[in-house]
GUGUMAR-145978 format. One record per residue (C-alpha): chain; z, x, y; residue in three letters; residue number from 1. Coordinates in steps of 0.02 Angstrom, whole numbers. Each point is the difference from the previous one (the first is absolute). Layout:
BEGIN
+---+--------+--------+--------+-----+-----+
| c |      Z |      X |      Y |   r |   k |
+---+--------+--------+--------+-----+-----+
| A |      Z |      X |      Y | ALA | NUM |
...
+---+--------+--------+--------+-----+-----+
***
This chain:
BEGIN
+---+--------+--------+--------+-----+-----+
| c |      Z |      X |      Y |   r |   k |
+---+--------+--------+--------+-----+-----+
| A |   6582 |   6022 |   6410 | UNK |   1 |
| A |   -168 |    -49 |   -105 | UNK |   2 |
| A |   -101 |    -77 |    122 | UNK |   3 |
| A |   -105 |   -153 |    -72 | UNK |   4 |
| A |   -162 |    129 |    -27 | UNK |   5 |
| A |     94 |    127 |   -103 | UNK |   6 |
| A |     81 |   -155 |   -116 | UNK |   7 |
| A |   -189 |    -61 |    -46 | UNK |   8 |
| A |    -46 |    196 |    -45 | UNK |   9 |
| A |    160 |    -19 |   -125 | UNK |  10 |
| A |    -42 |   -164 |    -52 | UNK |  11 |
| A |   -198 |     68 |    -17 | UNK |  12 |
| A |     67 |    126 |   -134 | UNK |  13 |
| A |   -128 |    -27 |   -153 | UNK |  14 |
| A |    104 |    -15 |   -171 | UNK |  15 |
| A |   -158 |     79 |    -75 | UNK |  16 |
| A |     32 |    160 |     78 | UNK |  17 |
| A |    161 |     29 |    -90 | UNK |  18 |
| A |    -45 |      0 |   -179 | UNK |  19 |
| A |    -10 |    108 |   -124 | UNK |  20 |
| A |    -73 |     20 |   -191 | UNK |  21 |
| A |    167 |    -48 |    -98 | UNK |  22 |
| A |    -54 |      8 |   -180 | UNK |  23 |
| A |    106 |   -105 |   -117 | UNK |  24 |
| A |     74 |    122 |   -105 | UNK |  25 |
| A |     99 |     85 |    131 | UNK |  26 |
| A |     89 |   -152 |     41 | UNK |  27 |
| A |    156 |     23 |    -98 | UNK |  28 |
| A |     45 |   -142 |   -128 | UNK |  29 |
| A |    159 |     57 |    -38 | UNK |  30 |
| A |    152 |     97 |    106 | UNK |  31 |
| A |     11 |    178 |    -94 | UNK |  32 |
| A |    167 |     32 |   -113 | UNK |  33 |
| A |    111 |    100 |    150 | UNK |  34 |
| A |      4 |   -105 |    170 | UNK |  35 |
| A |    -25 |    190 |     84 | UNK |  36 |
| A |   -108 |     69 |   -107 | UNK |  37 |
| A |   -147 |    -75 |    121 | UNK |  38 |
| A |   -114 |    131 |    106 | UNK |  39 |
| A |     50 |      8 |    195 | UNK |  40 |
| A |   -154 |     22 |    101 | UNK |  41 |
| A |     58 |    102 |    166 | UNK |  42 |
| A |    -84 |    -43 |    164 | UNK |  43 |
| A |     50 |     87 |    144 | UNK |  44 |
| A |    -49 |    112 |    169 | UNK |  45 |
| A |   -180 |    -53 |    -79 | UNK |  46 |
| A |     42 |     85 |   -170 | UNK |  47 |
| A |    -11 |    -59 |   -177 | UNK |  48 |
| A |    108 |     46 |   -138 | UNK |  49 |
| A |     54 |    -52 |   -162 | UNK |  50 |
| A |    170 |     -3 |    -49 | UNK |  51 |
| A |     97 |   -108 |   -148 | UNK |  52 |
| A |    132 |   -151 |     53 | UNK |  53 |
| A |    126 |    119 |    -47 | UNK |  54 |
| A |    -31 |    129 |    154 | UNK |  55 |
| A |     52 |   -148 |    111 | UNK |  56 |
| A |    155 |    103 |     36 | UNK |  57 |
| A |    -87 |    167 |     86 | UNK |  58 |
| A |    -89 |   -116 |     55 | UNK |  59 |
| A |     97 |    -69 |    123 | UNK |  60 |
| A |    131 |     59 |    123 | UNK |  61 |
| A |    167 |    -35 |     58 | UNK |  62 |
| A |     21 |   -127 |    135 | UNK |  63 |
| A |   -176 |    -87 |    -34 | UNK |  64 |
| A |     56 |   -191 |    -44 | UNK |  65 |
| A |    -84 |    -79 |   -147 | UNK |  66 |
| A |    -31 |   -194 |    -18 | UNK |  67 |
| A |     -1 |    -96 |   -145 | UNK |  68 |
| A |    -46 |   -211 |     23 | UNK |  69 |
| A |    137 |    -52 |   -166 | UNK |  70 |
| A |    -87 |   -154 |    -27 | UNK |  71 |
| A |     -2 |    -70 |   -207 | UNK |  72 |
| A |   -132 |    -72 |    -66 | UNK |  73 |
| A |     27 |   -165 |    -84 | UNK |  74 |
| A |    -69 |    -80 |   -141 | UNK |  75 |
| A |   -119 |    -86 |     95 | UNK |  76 |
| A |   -106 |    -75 |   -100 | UNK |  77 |
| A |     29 |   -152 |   -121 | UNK |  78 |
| A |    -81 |    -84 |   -142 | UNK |  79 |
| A |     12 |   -178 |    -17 | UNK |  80 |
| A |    -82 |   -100 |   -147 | UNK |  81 |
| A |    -52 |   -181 |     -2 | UNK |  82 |
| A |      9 |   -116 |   -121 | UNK |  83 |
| A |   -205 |     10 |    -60 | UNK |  84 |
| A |     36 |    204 |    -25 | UNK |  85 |
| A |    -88 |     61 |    159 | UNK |  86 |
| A |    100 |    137 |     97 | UNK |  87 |
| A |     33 |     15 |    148 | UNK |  88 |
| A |     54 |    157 |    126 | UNK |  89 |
| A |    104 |    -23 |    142 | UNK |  90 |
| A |     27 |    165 |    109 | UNK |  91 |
| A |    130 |    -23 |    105 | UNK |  92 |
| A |    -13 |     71 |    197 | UNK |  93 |
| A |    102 |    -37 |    118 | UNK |  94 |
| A |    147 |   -139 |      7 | UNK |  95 |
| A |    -43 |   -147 |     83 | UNK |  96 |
| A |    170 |   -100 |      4 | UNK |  97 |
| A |    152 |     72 |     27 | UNK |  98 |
| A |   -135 |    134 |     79 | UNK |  99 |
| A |    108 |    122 |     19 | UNK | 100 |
| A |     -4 |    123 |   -151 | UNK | 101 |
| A |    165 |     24 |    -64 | UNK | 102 |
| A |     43 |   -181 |     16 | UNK | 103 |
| A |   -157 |    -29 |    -90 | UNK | 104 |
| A |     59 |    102 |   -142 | UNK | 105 |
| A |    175 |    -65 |     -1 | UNK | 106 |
| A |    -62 |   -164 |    -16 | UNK | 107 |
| A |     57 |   -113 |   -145 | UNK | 108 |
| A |   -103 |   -144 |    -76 | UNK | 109 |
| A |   -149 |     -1 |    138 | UNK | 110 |
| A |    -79 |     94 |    125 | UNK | 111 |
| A |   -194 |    -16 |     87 | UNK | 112 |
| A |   -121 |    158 |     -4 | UNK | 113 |
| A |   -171 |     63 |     65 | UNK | 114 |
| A |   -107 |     21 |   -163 | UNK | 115 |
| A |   -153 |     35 |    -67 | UNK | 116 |
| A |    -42 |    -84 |   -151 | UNK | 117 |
| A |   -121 |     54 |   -155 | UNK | 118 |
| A |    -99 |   -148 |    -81 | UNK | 119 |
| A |     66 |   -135 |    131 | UNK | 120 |
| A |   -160 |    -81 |    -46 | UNK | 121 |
| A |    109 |    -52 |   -165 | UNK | 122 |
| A |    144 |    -47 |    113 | UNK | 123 |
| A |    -64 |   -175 |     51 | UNK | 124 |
| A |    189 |    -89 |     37 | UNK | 125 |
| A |    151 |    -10 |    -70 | UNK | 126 |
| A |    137 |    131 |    -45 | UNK | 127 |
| A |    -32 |    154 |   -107 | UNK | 128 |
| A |    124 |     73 |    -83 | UNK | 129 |
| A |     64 |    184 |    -79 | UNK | 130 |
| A |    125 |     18 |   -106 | UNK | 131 |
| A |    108 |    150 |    -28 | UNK | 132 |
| A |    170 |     77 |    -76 | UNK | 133 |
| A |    147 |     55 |     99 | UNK | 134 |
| A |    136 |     67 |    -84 | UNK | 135 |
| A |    -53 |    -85 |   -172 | UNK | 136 |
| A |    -38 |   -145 |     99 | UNK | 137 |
| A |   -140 |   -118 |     15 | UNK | 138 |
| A |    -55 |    -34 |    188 | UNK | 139 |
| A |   -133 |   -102 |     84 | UNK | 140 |
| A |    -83 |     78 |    150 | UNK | 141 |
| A |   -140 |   -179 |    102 | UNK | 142 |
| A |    -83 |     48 |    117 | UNK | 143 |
| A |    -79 |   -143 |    112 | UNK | 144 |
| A |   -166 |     38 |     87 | UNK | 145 |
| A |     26 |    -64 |    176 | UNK | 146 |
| A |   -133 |     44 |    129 | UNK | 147 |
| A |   -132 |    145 |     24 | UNK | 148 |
| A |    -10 |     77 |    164 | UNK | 149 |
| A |   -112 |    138 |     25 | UNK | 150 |
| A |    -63 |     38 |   -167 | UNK | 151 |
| A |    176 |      4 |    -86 | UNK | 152 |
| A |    111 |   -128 |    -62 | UNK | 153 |
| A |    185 |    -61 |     43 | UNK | 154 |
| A |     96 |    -20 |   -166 | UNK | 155 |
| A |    166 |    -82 |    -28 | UNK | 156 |
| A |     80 |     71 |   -104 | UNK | 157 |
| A |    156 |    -73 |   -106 | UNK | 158 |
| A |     96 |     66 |   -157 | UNK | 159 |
| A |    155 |    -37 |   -106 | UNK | 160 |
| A |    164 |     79 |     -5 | UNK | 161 |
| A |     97 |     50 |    155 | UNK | 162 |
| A |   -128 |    165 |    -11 | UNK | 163 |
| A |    -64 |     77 |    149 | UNK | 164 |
| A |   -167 |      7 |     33 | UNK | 165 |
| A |     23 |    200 |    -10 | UNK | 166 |
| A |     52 |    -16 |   -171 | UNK | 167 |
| A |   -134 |   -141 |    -54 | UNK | 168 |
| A |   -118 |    150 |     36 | UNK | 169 |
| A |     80 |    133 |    -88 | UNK | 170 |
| A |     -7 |   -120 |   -142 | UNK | 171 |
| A |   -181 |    -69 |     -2 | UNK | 172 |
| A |   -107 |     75 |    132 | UNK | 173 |
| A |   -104 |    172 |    -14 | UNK | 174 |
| A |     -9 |    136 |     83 | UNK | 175 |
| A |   -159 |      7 |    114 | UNK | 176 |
| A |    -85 |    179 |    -41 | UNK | 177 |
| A |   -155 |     27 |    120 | UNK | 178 |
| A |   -141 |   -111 |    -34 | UNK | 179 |
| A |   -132 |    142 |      9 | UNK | 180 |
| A |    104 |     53 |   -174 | UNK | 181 |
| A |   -106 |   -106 |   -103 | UNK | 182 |
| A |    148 |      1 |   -126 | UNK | 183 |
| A |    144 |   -119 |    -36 | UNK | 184 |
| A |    191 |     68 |     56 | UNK | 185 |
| A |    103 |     91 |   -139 | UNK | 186 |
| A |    187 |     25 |    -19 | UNK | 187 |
| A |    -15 |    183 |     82 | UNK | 188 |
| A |    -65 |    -94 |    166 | UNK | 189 |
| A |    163 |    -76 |     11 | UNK | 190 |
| A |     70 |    168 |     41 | UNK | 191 |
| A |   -133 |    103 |     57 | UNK | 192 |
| A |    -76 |   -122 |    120 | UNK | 193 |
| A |    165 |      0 |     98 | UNK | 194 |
| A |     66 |    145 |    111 | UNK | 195 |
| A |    161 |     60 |    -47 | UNK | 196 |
| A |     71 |    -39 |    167 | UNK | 197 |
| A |    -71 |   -185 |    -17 | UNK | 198 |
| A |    124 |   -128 |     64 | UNK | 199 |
| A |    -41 |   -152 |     87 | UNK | 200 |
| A |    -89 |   -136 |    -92 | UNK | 201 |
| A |   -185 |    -48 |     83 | UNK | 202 |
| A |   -150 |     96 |    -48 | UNK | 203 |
| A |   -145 |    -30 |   -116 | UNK | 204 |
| A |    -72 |    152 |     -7 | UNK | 205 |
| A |     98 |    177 |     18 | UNK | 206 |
| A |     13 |    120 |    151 | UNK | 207 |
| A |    -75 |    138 |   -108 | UNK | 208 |
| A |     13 |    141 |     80 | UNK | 209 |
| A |    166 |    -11 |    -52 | UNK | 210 |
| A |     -9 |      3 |   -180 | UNK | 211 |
| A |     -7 |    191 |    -11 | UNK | 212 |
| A |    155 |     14 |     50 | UNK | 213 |
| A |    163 |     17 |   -100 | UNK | 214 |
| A |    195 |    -14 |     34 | UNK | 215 |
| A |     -1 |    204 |    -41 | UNK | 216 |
| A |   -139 |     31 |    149 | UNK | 217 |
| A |     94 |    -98 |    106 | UNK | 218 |
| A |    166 |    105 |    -47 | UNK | 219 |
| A |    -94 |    156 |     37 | UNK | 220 |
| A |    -82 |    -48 |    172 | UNK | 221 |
| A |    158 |    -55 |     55 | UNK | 222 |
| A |     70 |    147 |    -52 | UNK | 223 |
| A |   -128 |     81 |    115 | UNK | 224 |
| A |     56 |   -103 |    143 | UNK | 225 |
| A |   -140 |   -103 |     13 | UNK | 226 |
| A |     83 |   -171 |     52 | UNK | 227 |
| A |    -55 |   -160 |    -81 | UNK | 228 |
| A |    -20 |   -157 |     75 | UNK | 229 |
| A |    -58 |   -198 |    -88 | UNK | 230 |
| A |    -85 |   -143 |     80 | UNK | 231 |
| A |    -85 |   -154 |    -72 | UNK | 232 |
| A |   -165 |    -55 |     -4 | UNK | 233 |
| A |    -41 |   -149 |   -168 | UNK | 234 |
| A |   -174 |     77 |    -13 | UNK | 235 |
| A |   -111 |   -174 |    -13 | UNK | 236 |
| A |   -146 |    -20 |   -141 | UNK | 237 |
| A |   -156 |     16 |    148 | UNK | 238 |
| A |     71 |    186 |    -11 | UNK | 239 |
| A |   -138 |    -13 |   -116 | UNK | 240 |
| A |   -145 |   -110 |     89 | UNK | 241 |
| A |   -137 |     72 |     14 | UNK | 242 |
| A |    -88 |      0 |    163 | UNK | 243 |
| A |   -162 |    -74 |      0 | UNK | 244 |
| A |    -53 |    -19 |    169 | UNK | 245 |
| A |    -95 |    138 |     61 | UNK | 246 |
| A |     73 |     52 |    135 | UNK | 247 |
| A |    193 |     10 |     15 | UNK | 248 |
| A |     12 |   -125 |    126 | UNK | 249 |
| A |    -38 |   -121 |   -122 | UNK | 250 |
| A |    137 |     20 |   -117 | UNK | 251 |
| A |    178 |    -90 |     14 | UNK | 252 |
| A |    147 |    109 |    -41 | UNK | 253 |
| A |    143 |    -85 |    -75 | UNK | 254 |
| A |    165 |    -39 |     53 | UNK | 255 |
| A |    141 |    108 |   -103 | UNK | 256 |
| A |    197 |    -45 |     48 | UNK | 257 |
| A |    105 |    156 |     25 | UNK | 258 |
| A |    194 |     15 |     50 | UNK | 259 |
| A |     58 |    153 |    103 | UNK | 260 |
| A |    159 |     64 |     -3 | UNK | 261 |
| A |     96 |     41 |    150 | UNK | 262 |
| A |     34 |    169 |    -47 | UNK | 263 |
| A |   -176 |     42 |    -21 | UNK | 264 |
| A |    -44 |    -64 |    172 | UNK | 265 |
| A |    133 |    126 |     53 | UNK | 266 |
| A |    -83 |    120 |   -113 | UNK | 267 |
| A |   -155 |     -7 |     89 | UNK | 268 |
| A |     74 |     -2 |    155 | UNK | 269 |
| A |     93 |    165 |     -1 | UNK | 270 |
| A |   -167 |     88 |    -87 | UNK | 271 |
| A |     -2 |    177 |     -3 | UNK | 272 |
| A |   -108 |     76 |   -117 | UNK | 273 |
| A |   -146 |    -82 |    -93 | UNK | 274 |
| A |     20 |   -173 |    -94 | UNK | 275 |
| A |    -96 |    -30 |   -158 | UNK | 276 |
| A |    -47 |   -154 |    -73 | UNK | 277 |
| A |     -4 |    -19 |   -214 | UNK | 278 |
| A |   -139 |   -108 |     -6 | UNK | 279 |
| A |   -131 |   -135 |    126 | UNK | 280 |
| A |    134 |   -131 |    -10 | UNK | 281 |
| A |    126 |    119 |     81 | UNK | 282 |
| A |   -140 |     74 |    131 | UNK | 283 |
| A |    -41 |   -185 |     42 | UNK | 284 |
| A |    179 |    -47 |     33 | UNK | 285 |
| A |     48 |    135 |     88 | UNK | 286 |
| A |   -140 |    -13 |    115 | UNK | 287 |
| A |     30 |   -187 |     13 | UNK | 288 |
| A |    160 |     26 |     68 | UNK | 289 |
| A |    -46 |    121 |    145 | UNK | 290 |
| A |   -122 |   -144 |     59 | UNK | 291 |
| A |    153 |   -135 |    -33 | UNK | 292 |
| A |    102 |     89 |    103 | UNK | 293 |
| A |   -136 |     34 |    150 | UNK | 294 |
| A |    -17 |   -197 |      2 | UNK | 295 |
| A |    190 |    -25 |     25 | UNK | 296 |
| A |    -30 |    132 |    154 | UNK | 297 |
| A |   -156 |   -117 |     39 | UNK | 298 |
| A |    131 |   -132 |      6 | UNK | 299 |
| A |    -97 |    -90 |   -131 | UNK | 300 |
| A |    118 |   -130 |   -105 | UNK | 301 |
| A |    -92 |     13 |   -157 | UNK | 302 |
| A |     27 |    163 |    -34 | UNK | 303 |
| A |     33 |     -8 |   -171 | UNK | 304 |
| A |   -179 |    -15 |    -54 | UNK | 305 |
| A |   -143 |    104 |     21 | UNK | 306 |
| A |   -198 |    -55 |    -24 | UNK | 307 |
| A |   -129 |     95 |    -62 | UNK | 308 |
| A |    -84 |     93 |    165 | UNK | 309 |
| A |    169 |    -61 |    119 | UNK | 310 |
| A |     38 |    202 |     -3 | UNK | 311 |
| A |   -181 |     45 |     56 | UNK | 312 |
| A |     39 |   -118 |    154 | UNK | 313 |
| A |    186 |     33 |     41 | UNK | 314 |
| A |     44 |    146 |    125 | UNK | 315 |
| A |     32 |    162 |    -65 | UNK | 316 |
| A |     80 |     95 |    118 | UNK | 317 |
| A |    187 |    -18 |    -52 | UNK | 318 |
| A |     90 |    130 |   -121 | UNK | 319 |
| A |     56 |    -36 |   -177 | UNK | 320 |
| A |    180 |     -1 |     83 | UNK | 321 |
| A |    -56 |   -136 |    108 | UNK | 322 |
| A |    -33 |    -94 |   -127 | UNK | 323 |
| A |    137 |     31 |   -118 | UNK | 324 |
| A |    120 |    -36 |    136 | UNK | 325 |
| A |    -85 |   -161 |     34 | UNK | 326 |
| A |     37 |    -50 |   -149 | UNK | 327 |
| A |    174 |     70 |    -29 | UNK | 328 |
| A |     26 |   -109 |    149 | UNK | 329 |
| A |    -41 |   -145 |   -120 | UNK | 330 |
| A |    117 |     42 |   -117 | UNK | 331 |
| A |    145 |      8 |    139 | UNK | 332 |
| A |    -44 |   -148 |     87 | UNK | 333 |
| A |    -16 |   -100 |   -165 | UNK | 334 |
| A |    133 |     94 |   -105 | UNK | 335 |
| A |   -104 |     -8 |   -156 | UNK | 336 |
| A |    -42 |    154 |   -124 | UNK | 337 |
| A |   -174 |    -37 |    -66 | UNK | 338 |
| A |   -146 |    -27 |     85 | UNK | 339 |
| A |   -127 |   -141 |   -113 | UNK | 340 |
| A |   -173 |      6 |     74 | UNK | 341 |
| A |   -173 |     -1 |    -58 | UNK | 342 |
| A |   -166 |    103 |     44 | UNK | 343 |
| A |   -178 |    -17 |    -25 | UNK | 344 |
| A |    -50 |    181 |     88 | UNK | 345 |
| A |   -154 |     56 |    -49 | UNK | 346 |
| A |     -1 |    195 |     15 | UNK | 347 |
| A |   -175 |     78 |     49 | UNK | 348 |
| A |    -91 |    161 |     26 | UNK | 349 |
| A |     48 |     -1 |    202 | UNK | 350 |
| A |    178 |    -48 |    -28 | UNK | 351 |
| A |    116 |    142 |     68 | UNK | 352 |
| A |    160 |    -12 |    -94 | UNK | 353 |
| A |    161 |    -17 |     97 | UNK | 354 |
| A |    144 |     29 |   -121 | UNK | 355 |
| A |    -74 |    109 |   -165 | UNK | 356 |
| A |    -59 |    164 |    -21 | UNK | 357 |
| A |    -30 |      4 |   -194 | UNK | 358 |
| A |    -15 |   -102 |   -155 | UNK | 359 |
| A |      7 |    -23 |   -172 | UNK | 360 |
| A |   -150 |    -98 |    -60 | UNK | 361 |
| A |   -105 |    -14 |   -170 | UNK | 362 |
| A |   -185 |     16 |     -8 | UNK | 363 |
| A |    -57 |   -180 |     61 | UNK | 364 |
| A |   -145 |   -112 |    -42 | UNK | 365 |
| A |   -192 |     14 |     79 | UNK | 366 |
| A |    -24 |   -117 |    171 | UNK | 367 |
| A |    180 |    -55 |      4 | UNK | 368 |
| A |    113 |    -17 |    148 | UNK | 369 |
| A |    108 |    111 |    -83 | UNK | 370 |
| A |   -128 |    152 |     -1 | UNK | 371 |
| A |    -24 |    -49 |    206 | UNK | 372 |
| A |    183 |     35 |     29 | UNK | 373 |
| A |    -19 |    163 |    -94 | UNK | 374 |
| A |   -164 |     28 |    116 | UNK | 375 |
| A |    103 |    -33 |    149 | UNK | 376 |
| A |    131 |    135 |    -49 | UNK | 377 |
| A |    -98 |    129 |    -40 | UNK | 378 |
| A |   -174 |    -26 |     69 | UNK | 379 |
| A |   -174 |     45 |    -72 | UNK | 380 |
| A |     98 |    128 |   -115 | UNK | 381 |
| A |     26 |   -156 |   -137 | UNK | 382 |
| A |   -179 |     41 |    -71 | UNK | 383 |
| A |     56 |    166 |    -26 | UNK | 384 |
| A |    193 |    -69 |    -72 | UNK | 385 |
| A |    -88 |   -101 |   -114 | UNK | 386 |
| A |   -153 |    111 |    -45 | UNK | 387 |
| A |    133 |    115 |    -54 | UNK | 388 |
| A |    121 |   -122 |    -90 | UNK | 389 |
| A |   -146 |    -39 |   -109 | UNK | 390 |
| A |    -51 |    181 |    -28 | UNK | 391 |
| A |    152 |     52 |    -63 | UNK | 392 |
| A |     36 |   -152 |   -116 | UNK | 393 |
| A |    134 |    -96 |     85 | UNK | 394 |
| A |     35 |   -167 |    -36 | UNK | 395 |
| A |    -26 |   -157 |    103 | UNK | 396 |
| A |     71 |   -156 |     59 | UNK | 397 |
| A |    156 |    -87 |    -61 | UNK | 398 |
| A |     58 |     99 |   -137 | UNK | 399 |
| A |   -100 |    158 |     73 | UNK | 400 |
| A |     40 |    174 |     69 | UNK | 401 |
| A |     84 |     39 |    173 | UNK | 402 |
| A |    -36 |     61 |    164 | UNK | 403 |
| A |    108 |     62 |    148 | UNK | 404 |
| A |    -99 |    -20 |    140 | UNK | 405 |
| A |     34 |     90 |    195 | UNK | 406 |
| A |    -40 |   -131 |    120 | UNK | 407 |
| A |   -138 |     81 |    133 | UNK | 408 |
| A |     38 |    -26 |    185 | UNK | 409 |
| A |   -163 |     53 |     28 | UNK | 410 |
| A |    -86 |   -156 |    -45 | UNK | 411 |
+---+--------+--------+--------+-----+-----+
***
């Protein structure tokens, strides 16, 4: 356990230490033509190689388990127009009422949502409204601004037709490309800024370390015997806040929903040779649910939720199996298949992982929480993953190059 001392040395970690000189033209615009045709930066045993997407098969080795988060992103964002001509952007985050995601999406004529809202200033009162085609058809999508809480805003939303809301967004909303893009979405985002395993309706922005991956990789790793396994995390829009505090401490994660299966708690529970996570979503979930299922040892009700530092503070002494069978006594006593929980881990240089031993990751902004969690998996040796990636002309961020990264258990 983390006694209070260590926690304030995590929570000291200075974001300016882990930066680096990104310049903008290596931040890639656009995905390439071929999903696979991406470099694979190799890190492991302290080694650096470079390899192509498409060695992802010698790469890995029968038994390992591979773990994809399936999530879809949805057209999240919205542009209404009022009467006078001013537009306005609504960028839909998380349901509000029904809150629970798939009855959000089934939803016909209203539903409530989290939002943030471009030129609100314009939006003084009254209904705005956006108005669309479905199946030759002319629909009306209001949306009613009804409180702000926390520097968003709660929209009603309300629409014609017995459509669900799923399919009002198909029909009218966008798809939300990373804002660090500087470019409007395209028709080829529609495909290419989806995974091709990409099922359940939530996220507005995309799991990316998945995009290099096609249905004829997966074929031939399964071939291998490499066993596949899904979870889902809806990755949340502060994937992409910036932190501006100075010292880690100071920034607030935020909360992402996720729903476990029960065969991937069983998964993890019988775990015999290394588990690798396709993407931070993945590693953040997975690692979530270790600490999830050491509170249901703690006898702690709330189980289902984790806070940012509540891992640095819970004990640490019990196995993965432990905790899988904690919560495979969950499913038993409650006869349900999915787990629906939410996290708001933070993942640090200091954190010793408990489920992982790899990942797939692309090449991740300057200062961000999501460069920390690559710190905290491989140690100091990120200035020298990085230095390297940038040597050798890979790619970065979103639409970047990959890496397959050996987690240290050294650090």
């Amino acid at each position: 356990m983390k006694t209070e001392v260590q926690l304030e040395e995590l929570k000291n970690i200075k974001i300016e230490d882990y930066t680096y000189g990104l310049p903008e033209e290596r931040i890639a615009k656009f995905p390439l033509e071929q999903r696979e045709a991406s470099q694979l930066l190799v890190y492991q045993e302290g080694r650096i190689d470079r390899k192509y997407f498409t060695d992802v098969g010698e790469l890995l080795k029968p038994g390992q388990t591979l773990i994809f988060n399936n999530t879809k992103v949805i057209h999240a964002r919205i542009f209404f127009r009022k009467p006078t001509g001013a537009v306005i952007e609504v960028f839909c985050l998380e349901p509000e009422y029904p809150v629970d995601y798939a009855q959000s999406f089934a939803s016909r004529s209203e539903c409530t949502w989290s939002c943030m809202v471009g030129n609100l200033k314009k939006w003084k009162e009254g209904d705005i409204e956006c108005r669309f085609r479905y199946k030759e058809k002319e629909c009306i999508l209001r949306a009613e601004k009804q409180e702000r809480m926390n520097g968003e805003v709660i929209v009603r939303f309300s629409w014609s037709d017995r459509l669900s809301f799923s399919e009002v967004l198909e029909a009218c909303g966008h798809i939300p490309i990373p804002p660090y893009l500087n470019r409007d979405s395209e028709a080829s985002d529609e495909i290419r800024y989806q995974t091709v395993y990409s099922r359940e309706e939530g996220s507005v922005a995309a799991p990316t370390a998945g995009l290099h991956f096609t249905d004829e990789i997966l074929e031939t790793i399964r071939e291998k015997g490499v066993r596949t396994a899904q979870l889902t995390l809806h990755v949340g829009a502060g994937t992409f806040r910036p932190v501006k505090s100075e010292t880690i401490g100071g920034h607030d994660m935020h909360t992402e929903h996720l729903i476990i299966s029960r065969q991937l708690v069983k998964c993890l529970k019988q775990k015999e040779k290394e588990m690798i996570a396709v993407g931070t979503t993945s590693v953040r979930t997975l690692e979530s649910l270790y600490w999830m299922g050491v509170k249901r040892l703690e006898g702690k009700a709330e189980f289902f939720s984790l806070e940012q530092w509540e891992a640095y503070a819970l004990p640490s002494h019990y196995t993965l199996r432990q905790a899988m069978e904690a919560l495979e006594g969950w499913f038993e006593e409650t006869g349900q298949e999915v787990l629906k929980a939410h996290t708001t881990i933070i993942i640090v240089p200091g954190y010793r992982f408990r489920v992982l031993d790899a990942m797939f990751t692309n090449f991740h902004q300057p200062q961000s929480t999501l460069l920390l969690l690559v710190a905290a998996a491989v140690g100091e040796d990120w200035r020298r993953i990085y230095d390297y990636a940038l040597e050798h002309d890979f790619r970065f961020l979103s639409y970047g190059d990959s890496s397959f990264l050996k987690i240290r258990t050294d650090n």
